[in-house]
C-alpha positions as CSV (number, residue, x, y, z in Angstrom):
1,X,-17.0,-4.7,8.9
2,X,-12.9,-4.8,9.4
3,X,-11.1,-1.7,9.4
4,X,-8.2,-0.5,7.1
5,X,-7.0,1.2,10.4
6,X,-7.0,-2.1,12.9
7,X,-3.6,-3.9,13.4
8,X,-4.2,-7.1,12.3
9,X,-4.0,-9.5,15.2
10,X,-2.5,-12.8,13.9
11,X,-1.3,-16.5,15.2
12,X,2.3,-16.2,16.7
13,X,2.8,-20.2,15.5
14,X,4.8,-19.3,12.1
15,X,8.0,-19.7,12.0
16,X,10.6,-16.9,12.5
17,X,12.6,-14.8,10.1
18,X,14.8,-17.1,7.7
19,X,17.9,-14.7,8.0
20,X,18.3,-12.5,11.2
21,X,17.0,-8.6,10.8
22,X,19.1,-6.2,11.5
23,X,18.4,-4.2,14.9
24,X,15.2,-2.3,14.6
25,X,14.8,1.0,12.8
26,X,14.8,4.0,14.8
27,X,11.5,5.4,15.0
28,X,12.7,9.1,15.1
29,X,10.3,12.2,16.0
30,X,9.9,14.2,12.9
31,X,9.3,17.8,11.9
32,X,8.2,18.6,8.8
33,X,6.0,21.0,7.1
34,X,2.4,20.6,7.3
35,X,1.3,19.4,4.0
36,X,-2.8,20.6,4.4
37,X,-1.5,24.3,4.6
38,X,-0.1,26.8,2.8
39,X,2.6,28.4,4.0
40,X,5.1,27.3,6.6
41,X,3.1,25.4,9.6
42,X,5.6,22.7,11.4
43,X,4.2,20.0,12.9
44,X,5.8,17.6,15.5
45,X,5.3,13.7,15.0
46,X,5.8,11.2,18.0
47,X,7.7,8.1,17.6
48,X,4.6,5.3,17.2
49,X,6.1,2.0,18.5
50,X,6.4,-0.5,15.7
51,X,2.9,-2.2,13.9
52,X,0.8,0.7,15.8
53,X,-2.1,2.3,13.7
54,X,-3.3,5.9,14.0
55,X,-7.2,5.7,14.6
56,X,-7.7,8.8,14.6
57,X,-10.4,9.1,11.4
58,X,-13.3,6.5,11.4
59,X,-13.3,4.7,8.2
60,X,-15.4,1.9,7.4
61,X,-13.6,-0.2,5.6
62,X,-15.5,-3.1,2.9
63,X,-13.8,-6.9,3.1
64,X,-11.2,-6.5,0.2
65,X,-11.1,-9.3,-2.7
66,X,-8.5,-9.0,-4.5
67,X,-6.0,-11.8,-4.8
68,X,-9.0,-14.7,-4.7
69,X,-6.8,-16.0,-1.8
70,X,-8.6,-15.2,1.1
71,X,-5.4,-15.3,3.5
72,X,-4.1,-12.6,1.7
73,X,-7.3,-10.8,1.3
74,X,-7.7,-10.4,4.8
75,X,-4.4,-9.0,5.5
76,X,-5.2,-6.5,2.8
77,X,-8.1,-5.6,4.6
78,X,-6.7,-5.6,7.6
79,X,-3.2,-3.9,7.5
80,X,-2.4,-0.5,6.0
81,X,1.1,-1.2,4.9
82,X,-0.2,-4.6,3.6
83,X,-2.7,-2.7,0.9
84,X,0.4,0.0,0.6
85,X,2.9,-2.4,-0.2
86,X,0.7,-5.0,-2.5
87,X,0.1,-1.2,-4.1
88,X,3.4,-1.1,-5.0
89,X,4.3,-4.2,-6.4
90,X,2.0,-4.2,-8.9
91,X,3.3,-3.2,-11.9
92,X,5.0,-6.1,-14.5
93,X,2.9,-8.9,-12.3
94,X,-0.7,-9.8,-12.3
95,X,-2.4,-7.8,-10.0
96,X,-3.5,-10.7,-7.6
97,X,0.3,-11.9,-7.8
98,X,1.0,-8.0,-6.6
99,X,-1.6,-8.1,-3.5
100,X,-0.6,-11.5,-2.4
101,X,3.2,-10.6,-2.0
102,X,2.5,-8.4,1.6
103,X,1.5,-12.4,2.9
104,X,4.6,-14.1,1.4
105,X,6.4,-11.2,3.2
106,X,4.8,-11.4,6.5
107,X,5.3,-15.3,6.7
108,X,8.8,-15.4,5.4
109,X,10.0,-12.7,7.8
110,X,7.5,-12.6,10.7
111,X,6.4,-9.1,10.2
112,X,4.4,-6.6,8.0
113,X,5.4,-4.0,9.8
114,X,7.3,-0.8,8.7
115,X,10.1,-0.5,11.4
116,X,11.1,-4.3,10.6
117,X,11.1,-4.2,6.9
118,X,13.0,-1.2,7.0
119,X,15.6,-2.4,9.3
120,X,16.1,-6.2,7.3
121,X,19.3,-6.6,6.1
122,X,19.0,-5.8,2.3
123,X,20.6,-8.8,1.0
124,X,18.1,-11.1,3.5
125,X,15.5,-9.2,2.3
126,X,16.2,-9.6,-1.2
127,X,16.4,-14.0,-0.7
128,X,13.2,-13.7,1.1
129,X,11.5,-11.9,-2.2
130,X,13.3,-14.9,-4.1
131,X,12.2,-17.8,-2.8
132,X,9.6,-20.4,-4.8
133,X,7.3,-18.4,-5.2
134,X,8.5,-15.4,-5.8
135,X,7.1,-12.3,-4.1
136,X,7.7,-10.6,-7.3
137,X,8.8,-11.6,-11.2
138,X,11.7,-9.2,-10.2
139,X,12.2,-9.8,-6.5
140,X,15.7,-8.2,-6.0
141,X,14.5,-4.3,-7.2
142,X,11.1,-4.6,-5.7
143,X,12.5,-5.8,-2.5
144,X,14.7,-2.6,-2.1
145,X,11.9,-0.5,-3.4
146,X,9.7,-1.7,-0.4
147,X,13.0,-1.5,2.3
148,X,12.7,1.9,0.6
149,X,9.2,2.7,1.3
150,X,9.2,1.4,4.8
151,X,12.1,3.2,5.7
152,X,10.2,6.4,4.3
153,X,7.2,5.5,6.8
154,X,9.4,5.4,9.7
155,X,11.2,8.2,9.0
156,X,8.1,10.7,7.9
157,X,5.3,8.8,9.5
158,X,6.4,7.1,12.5
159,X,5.5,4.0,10.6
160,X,2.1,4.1,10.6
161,X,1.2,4.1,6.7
162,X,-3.0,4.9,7.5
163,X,-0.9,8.1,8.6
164,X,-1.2,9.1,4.9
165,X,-4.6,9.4,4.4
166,X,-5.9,9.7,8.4
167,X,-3.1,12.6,10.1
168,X,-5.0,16.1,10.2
169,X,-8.6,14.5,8.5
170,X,-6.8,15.6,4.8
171,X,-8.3,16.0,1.8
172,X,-8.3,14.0,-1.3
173,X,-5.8,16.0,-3.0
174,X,-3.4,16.3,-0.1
175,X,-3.6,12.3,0.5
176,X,-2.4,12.2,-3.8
177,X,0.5,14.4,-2.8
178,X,1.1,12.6,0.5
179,X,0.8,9.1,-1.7
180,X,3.2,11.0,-4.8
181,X,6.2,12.1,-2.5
182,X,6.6,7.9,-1.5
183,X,9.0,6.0,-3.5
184,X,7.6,4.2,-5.9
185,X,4.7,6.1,-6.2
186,X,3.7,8.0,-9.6
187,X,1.1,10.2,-10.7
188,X,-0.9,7.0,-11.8
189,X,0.0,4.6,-8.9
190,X,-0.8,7.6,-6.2
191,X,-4.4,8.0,-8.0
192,X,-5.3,4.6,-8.2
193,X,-4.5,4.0,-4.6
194,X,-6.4,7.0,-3.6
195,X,-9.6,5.4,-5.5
196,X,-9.2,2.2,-3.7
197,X,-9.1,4.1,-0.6
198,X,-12.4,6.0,-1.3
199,X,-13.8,3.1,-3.2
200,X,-13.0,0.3,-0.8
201,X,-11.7,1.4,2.4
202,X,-13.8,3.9,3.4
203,X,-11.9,7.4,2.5
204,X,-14.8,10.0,2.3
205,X,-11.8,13.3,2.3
206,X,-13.4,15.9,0.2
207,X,-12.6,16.0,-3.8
208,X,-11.3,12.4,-3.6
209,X,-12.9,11.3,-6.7
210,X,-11.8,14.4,-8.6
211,X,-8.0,14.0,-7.4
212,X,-8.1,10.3,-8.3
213,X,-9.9,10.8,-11.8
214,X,-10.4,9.0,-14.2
215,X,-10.0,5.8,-11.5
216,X,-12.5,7.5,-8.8
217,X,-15.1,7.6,-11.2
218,X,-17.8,5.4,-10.1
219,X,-19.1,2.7,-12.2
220,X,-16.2,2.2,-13.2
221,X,-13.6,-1.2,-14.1
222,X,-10.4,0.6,-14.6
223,X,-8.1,-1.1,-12.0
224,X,-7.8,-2.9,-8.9
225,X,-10.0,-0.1,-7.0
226,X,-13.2,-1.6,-8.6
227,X,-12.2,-5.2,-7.8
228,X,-14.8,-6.8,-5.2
229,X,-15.6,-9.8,-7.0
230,X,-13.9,-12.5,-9.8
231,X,-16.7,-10.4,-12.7
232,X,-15.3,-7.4,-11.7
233,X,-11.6,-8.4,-12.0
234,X,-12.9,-9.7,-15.4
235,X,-14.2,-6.6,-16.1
236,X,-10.9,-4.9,-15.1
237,X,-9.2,-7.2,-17.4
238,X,-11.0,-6.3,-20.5
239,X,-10.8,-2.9,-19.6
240,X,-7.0,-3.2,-19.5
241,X,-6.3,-5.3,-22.9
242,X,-8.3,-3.1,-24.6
243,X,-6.2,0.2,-23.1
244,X,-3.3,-1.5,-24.6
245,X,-4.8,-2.9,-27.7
246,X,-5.5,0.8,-28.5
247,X,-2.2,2.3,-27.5
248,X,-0.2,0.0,-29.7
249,X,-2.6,0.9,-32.0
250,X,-1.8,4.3,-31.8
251,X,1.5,3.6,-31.9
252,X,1.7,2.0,-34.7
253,X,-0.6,4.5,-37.2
């Protein structure tokens, strides 16, 4: 089976960016505080060169279906940032419009890689999230939200988003605070990504399911972490409507 921690090796016969990147983003060294333990423990990152993922955890990751594209599928399975990015964008978009927008990025600009994204020139960016079709129904936001998460990987992370849930084997509750401190990412967005993670991508941290509730419960159809086929997206679906049949209900009473 692929891993979620493999960089995703990929024809070089696309064509290049549409509007020249800015130099790339500095991949600093970073000290921060270590987030696993209380208290005040520093801990040193090294600058990772550009598209390079940690393997440091062994996670066996399942073939994603999400999108029912299978180009874009298999960048979610196959790229980190990819799944963390498609994560993102969904909100106000169907969720296989969502996970499809990492491959519209990556063949627009050449890259689905942290240190790039971050370093595109905003207002490039923003055309690339605009062209027919559109990476997102509102392409000029999301596009700064994701310069913003990128630049937030290479700044904290060195880049490498399976940082987040492989660095110093973590737990599931310190990959939800890890996943709530990016931008973008609420309380709801962080624990639905976390289930996918232990659902689908092979995350086996300890109290995962409790720290991802009620999404890490299994048997479940509540969002795109219990998507592996077009029933269960159905499923997902029906699960959905009827959350917001009943909350306009409530609201209404």
């Amino acid at each position: 089976m692929a891993s979620i921690l493999a960089p995703r090796s990929r024809a070089s016969g696309r064509a290049g960016p549409r509007a020249a990147p800015r130099p790339p983003y500095a991949l600093p060294a970073v000290t921060r505080k270590d987030d696993s333990v209380e208290g005040t423990v520093l801990t040193q990152h090294l600058p990772r060169a550009p598209g390079m993922h940690r393997r440091g955890a062994t996670m066996d990751s399942m073939a994603l279906h999400i999108t029912d594209d299978a180009p874009a599928d298999a960048l979610l399975t196959d790229s980190p940032l990819a799944l963390l990015v498609g994560m993102l964008l969904d909100q106000q978009v169907s969720m296989e419009t969502a996970f499809a927008g990492p491959l519209k990025i990556e063949q627009r600009t050449g890259s689905i890689d942290a240190a790039t994204l971050a370093g595109y020139d905003p207002d490039a960016l923003a055309a690339v999230f605009k062209e027919t079709p559109a990476v997102h129904r509102y392409p000029g936001s999301m596009a700064g939200r994701v310069q913003a998460l990128c630049r937030t990987l290479v700044d904290e992370w060195g880049g490498d988003a399976a940082a987040l849930w492989t660095e110093g084997n973590p737990d599931g509750p310190t990959v939800l605070k890890r996943l709530k401190a990016l931008p973008g990412f609420g309380d709801q967005k962080a624990k639905i990504f976390l289930a996918l993670l232990g659902k689908q991508c092979g995350f086996t941290g300890a109290g995962w399911r409790e720290a991802s509730a009620p999404y890490g419960e299994e048997g479940s159809f509540r969002s795109v972490a219990d998507i592996v086929s077009p029933e269960s997206l159905a499923k997902v679906r029906a699960h959905k409507q009827a959350a917001k049949g009943a909350a306009k209900g409530a609201a209404t009473s």
